[in-house]
C-alpha positions in Angstrom: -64.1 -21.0 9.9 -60.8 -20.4 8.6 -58.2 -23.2 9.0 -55.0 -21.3 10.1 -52.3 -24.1 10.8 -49.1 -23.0 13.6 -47.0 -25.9 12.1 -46.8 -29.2 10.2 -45.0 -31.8 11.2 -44.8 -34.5 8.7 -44.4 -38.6 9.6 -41.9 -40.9 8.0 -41.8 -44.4 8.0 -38.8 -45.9 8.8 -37.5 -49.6 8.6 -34.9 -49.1 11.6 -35.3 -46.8 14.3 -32.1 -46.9 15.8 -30.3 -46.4 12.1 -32.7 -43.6 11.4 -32.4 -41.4 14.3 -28.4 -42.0 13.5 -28.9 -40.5 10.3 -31.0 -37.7 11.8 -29.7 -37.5 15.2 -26.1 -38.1 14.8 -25.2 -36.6 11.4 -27.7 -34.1 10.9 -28.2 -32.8 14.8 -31.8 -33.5 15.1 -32.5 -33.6 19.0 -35.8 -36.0 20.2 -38.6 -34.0 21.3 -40.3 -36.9 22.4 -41.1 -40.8 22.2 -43.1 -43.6 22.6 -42.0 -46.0 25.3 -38.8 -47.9 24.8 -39.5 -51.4 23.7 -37.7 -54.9 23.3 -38.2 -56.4 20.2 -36.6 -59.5 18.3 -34.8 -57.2 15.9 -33.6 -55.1 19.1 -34.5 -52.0 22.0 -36.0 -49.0 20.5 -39.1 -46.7 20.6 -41.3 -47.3 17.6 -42.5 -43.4 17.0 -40.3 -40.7 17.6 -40.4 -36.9 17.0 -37.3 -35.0 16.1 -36.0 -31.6 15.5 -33.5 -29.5 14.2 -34.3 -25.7 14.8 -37.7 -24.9 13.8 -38.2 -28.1 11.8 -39.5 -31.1 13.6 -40.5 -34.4 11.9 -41.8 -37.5 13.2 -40.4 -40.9 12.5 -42.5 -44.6 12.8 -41.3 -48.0 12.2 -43.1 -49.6 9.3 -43.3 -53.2 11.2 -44.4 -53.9 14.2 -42.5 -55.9 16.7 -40.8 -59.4 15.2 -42.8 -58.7 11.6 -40.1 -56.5 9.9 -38.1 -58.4 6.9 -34.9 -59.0 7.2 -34.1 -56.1 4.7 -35.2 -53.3 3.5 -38.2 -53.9 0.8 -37.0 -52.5 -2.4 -40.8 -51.7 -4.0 -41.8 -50.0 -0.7 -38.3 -48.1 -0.5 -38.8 -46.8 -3.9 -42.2 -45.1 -2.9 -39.9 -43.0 -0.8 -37.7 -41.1 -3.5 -41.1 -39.2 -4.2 -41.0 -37.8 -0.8 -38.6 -34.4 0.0 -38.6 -32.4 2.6 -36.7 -29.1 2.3 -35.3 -27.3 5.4 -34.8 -23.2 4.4 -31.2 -22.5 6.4 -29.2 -19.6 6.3 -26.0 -20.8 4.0 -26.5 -23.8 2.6 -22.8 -23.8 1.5 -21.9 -23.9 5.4 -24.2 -27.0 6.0 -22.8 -28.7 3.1 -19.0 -28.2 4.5 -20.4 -29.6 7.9 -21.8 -33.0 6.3 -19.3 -33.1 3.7 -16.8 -35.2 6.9 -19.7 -37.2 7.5 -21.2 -38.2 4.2 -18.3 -38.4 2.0 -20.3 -38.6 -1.2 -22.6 -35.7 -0.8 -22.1 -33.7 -4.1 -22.2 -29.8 -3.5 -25.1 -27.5 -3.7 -26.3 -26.5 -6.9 -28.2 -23.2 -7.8 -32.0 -23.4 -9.9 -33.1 -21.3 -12.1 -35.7 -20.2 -9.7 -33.4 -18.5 -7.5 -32.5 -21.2 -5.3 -29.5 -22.9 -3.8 -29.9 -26.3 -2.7 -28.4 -29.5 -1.5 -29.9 -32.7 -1.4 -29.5 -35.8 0.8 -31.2 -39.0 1.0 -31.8 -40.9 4.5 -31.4 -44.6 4.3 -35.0 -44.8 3.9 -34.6 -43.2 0.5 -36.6 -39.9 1.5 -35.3 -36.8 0.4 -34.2 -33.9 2.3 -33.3 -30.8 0.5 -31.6 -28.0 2.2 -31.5 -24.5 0.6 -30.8 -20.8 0.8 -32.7 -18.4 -1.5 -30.3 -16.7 -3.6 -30.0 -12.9 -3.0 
């Protein structure tokens, strides 16, 4: 039997749902495709899992605590486990996606080009994962 996937969708886990789906909702157009039930928690009113997506591209996103067990901030070893993850989204001109973000994240440096034929910009969620976005260079 042959395995022959139709997708992937991975799962990221987040320390703040509502701040994540900000990032991914609000700046980078993700819509929800769906969601676990909306609870109330001591740190506030959110679903815990959510799955997101921006064209073709979907991701899921989990809190990492459960409900009145997450630290007050963000746990610098566990973040930095993060900055080994990227995800890269293929889109049509990177350069155009860049000039869209570029009034919301102020910072972003411009795309770069590899010397495998790539041209890519990258962006970190506050999570520290890595998205890379990138056109193939003709």
């Amino acid at each position: 039997m042959a395995i022959v996937p139709i997708g992937m969708v991975p799962l990221l886990q987040v320390y703040d749902m509502p701040e994540a789906l900000a990032f991914y909702q609000g700046l980078l157009g993700f819509e929800i495709i769906s969601a676990s039930p909306v609870v109330d928690t001591p740190e506030g009113r959110f679903s815990h899992w959510v799955w997101i997506e921006l064209g073709p591209a979907q991701v899921m996103l989990n809190t990492a605590y459960d409900e009145g067990r997450r630290p007050t901030q963000r746990v610098a070893e566990q973040q930095r486990w993060h900055r080994d993850t990227c995800l890269y989204f293929d889109v049509a001109d990177v350069d155009s996606v860049h000039a869209e973000l570029r009034s919301k994240i102020p910072e972003i440096k411009p795309p770069t080009n590899t010397r495998y034929g790539m041209r890519q910009l990258y962006v970190s969620d506050l999570d520290g994962y890595n998205l890379c976005f990138q056109t193939r260079i003709s």
